[in-house]
C-alpha positions, -999 to +999 in steps of 0.1 A: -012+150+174+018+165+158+039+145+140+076+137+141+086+164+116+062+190+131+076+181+170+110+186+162+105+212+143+089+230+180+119+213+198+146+231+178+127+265+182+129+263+220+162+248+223+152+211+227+175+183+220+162+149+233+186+126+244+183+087+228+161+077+265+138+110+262+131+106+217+115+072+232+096+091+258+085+117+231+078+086+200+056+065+226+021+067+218+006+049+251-013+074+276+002+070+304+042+076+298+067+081+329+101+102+326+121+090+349+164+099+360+181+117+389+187+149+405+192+177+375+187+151+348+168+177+327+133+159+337+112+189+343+129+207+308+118+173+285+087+168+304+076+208+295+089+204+257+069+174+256+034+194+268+043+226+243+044+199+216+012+189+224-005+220+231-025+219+198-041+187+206-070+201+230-077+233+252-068+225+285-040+210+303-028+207+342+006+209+356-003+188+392+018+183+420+022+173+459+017+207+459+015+238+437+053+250+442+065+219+425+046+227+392+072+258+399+100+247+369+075+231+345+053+263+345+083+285+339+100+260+311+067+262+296+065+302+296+098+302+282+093+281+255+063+300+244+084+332+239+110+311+216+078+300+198+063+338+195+028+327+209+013+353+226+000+345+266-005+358+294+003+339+326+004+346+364+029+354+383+023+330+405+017+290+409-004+287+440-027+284+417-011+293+384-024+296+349-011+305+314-038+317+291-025+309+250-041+324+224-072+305+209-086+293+239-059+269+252-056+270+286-028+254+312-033+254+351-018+240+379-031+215+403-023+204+438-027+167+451-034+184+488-067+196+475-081+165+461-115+182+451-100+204+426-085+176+410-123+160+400-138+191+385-129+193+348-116+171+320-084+182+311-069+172+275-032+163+290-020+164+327+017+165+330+024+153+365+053+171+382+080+153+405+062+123+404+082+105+435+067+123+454+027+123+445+006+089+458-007+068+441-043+080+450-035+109+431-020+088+401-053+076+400-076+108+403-052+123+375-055+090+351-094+090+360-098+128+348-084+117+315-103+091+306-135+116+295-115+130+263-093+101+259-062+124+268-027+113+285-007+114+317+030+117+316+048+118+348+085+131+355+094+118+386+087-027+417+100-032+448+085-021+479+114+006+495+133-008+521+145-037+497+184-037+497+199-035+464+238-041+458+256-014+450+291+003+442+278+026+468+271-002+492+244-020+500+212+008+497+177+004+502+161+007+469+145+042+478+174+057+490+184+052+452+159+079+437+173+112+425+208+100+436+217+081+402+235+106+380+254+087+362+251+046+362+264+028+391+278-006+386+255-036+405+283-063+402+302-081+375+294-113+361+323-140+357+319-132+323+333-100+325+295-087+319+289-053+342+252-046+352+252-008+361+219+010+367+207+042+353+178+056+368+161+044+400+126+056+404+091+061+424+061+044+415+037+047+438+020+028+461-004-002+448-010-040+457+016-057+462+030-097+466+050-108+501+077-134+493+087-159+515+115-182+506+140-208+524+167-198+546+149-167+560+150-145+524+120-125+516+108-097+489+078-073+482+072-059+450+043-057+424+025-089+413+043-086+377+075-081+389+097-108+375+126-135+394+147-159+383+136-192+392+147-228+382+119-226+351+129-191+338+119-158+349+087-156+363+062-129+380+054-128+418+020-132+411+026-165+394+051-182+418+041-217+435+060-235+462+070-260+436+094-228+425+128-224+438+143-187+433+180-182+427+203-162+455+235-150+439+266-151+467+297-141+476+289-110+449+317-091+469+303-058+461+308-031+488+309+008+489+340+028+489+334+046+520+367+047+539+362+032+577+390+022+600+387-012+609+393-003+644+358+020+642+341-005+625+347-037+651+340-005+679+309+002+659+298-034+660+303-039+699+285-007+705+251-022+687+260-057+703+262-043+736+261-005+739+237+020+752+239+060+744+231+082+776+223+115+754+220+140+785+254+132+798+267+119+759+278+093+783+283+054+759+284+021+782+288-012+770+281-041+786+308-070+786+327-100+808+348-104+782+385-094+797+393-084+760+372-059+756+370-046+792+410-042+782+400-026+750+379+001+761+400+009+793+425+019+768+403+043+758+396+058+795+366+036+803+359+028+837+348-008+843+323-018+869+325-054+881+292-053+899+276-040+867+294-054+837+295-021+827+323+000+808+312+040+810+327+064+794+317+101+782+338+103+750+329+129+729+354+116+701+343+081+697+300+094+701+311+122+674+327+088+650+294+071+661+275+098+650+297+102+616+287+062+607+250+070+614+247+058+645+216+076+668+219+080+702+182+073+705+185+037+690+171+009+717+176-031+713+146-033+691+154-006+669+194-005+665+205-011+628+239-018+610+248+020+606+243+034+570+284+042+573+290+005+570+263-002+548+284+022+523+319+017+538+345-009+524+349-046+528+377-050+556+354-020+574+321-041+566+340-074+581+352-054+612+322-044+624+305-080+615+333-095+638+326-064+670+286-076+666+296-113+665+318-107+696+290-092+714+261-112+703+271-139+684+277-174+699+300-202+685+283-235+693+308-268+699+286-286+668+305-259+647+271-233+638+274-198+642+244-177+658+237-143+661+206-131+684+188-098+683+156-085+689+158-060+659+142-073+627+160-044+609+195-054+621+193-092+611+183-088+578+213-065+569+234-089+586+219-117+565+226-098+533+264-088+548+273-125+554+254-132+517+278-106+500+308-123+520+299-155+506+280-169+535+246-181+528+233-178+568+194-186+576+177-163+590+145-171+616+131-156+645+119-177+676+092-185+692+098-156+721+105-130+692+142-131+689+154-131+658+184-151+650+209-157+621+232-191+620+250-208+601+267-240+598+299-231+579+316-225+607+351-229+587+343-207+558+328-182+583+362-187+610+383-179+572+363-148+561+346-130+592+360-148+626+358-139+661+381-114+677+377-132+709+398-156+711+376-178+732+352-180+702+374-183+676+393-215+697+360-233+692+355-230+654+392-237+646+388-272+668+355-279+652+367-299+624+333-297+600+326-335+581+295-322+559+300-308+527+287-274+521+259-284+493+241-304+521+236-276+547+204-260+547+192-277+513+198-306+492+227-311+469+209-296+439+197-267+459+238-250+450+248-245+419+258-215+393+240-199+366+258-169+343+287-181+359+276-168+394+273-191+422+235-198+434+221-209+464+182-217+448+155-213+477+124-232+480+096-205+476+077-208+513+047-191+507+034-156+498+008-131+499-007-100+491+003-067+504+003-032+497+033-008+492+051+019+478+067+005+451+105+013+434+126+002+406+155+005+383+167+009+346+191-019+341+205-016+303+224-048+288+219-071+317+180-062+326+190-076+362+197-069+393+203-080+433+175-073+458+175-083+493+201-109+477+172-121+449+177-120+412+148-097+402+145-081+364+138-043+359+106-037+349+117-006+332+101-009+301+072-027+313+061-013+350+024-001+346+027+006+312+054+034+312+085+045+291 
């Protein structure tokens, strides 16, 4: 292996200036290494430089992919840095499969994952795996397996299973919606410390074995056995939890997006997926109501209101092409209908709107002061959970016995202050329910709330868990090494997850 001297003596030949996060990637010694960052983040270019370093340490090398097209920039980076270096090759001109012959023997092909038998046949010295996020872990395998003969190494350019919803400046985001998007670090809340945890690189790692969380309240999380939470004894790996362990839930974070929605859209929005169907032939909307509030609402808008039916109808192009601007499909049915990706990412008065349009529709106001939502959608009550969570409202979430979910609460005042109902009917009964518990009894004991870094906690009773299997995610978290997922305190296993830097 060249040394330090020797590699940066190739790097500033071709033009190759490692930033502080790559010299780590090029220093680590362990065989398996990942480079990891976002769109045009210069992967491919340091994951090359790092192959023509090495290019003296055996005779044969792959470039694999998902398929051979995406070995495309690493082959070319590769050629070019050989004509800096003056090495004489001779390469094809084309990927599908590609090669580059270098003078004494040393030899660099490409590989695709889509034929898995080419992939077994030789015993290459290095195998630089190219856009990582998008090759299985099956492949990961294969490649790591092929290198074990002459003790050679895998670097990859290119946890928590994908849907996982992380909080963001950009809203709240399922974790794999985060990969290649990160181009510069994106703030994940403030403590009351003043202390900012901003992430820097969200990546792919592959699908593996996994550990389903189930904790009090209805919160839940799937990630790697190793992956660490905060509990009430420290940090501690999925794999090692116990029901004895209760796992802090951070709220009222009041972190939202900055996606500008007017409020007026927004509660629209949220009656729509209360009570709404999308006739896509005709681009006719309906929604179904008693309520003379909103049969007055959407008459305004040119409804026409059947009293045999229920039913307002409509077709309005400009409020289905609004619809279609928040994310919302025409195709969506009761079991599949979602809190639009356009709230999700929009602003907190817009976020609050559309809570108190779905509350209208669906929600119920009970005269014992507890707030309920019912849906059949899985999808839809979980965002709502983590909505209410960000608000400050730490709702349960269950689902029946006839497969309806449902999310409740019991702080009827503190959800009357923040989200309320627009109807006034609703809203009458939380304002005369005059609530006698305190808040630290409902849902847990008294030592169940409390604060830690200066946050408020709710700390659930872990339920039970199990194993699973996923494709797994994570993110670089500098300073804090911490961030929110599906309203958990999880760490970044960064500098740990399978071994990688």
């Amino acid at each position: 292996m060249a040394n330090k001297a020797q590699r940066d003596l190739i790097f500033s030949k071709i033009g190759h200036t490692p930033t502080a996060a790559q010299e780590k990637i090029h220093d680590s010694l362990a065989r398996v290494r990942l480079v990891a960052g976002g769109e045009r983040s210069g992967k491919s270019r340091s994951a090359a430089a790092d192959l023509t370093s090495r290019l003296f340490e055996g005779k044969l090398f792959w470039l694999t992919a998902a398929d051979y097209e995406r070995t495309r920039a690493e082959f070319d980076y590769i050629i070019e840095h050989l004509v800096k270096l003056g090495i004489k090759f001779s390469a094809t001109k084309h990927v599908d499969p590609g090669e580059i012959e270098i003078e004494g023997g040393i030899r660099i092909a490409t590989k695709s994952a889509k034929d898995p038998r080419k992939l077994a046949m030789e015993a290459p010295d290095g195998i630089l795996v190219c856009e990582a996020s998008q090759v299985d872990f099956e492949t990961f395998l294969r490649v790591r397996g092929r290198v074990m003969e002459r003790r050679g190494w895998v670097l990859l350019s290119g946890c928590l299973a994908g849907e996982s919803l992380i909080f963001t400046e950009q809203g709240i985001l399922p974790i794999e919606q985060l990969v290649g998007q990160i181009t510069h670090p994106i703030n994940l809340g403030v403590f009351s410390s003043g202390i900012v945890k901003k992430a820097d690189l969200a990546w792919y790692n592959g699908a593996g074995k996994s550990i389903k969380l189930e904790l009090h309240k209805g919160f839940k999380l799937e990630g790697t056995p190793n992956h660490k939470v905060v509990t009430n004894r420290g940090w501690v790996e999925l794999q090692n939890l116990t029901t004895e362990d209760k796992v802090a839930i951070p709220y009222g974070q009041d972190l939202w997006g900055k996606k500008l929605v007017s409020n007026d859209l927004a509660y629209l929005a949220g009656l729509y997926i209360a009570e709404g169907c999308w006739d896509s032939k005709y681009n006719r909307i309906s929604i179904a109501s008693k309520e003379p509030e909103v049969i007055e609402l959407f008459e305004k808008r040119g409804f026409v209101y059947s009293p045999k039916t229920f039913q307002l109808r409509k077709t309005d192009h400009e409020l289905a092409k609004a619809f279609e601007d928040l994310g919302i499909e025409r195709t969506w049915k009761a079991k599949n209908k979602e809190v639009p990706q356009g709230i999700m990412q929009a602003n907190k008065e817009a976020a609050t709107a559309f809570l108190q349009g779905l509350f209208d529709g669906d929600g119920c106001a009970a005269s014992e002061g507890r707030v309920t939502l019912d849906t059949i959608s899985e999808k839809l009550a979980r965002q709502v959970h983590m909505l209410l969570l960000n608000l400050g409202i730490v709702a349960t979430l269950a689902q029946r016995k006839d497969k309806c979910w449902v999310v409740y609460t019991s702080e009827s005042q503190n959800y009357s202050q923040i989200v309320g109902f627009g109807l006034p009917r609703k809203q009458k009964v939380l304002l005369n329910f005059r609530a006698t518990r305190n808040r630290t009894f409902l849902g847990g004991k008294k030592d169940d709330w409390g604060t830690l870094n200066n946050q408020k906690v709710f700390w659930a009773k872990v339920l039970r868990k199990q194993e699973g299997f996923c494709q797994s995610y994570d993110l670089s978290v500098p300073v804090t090494h911490m961030y929110c997922a599906n309203g958990i305190w999880v760490h970044n296993s960064f500098e740990s997850s399978l071994g990688w830097y």
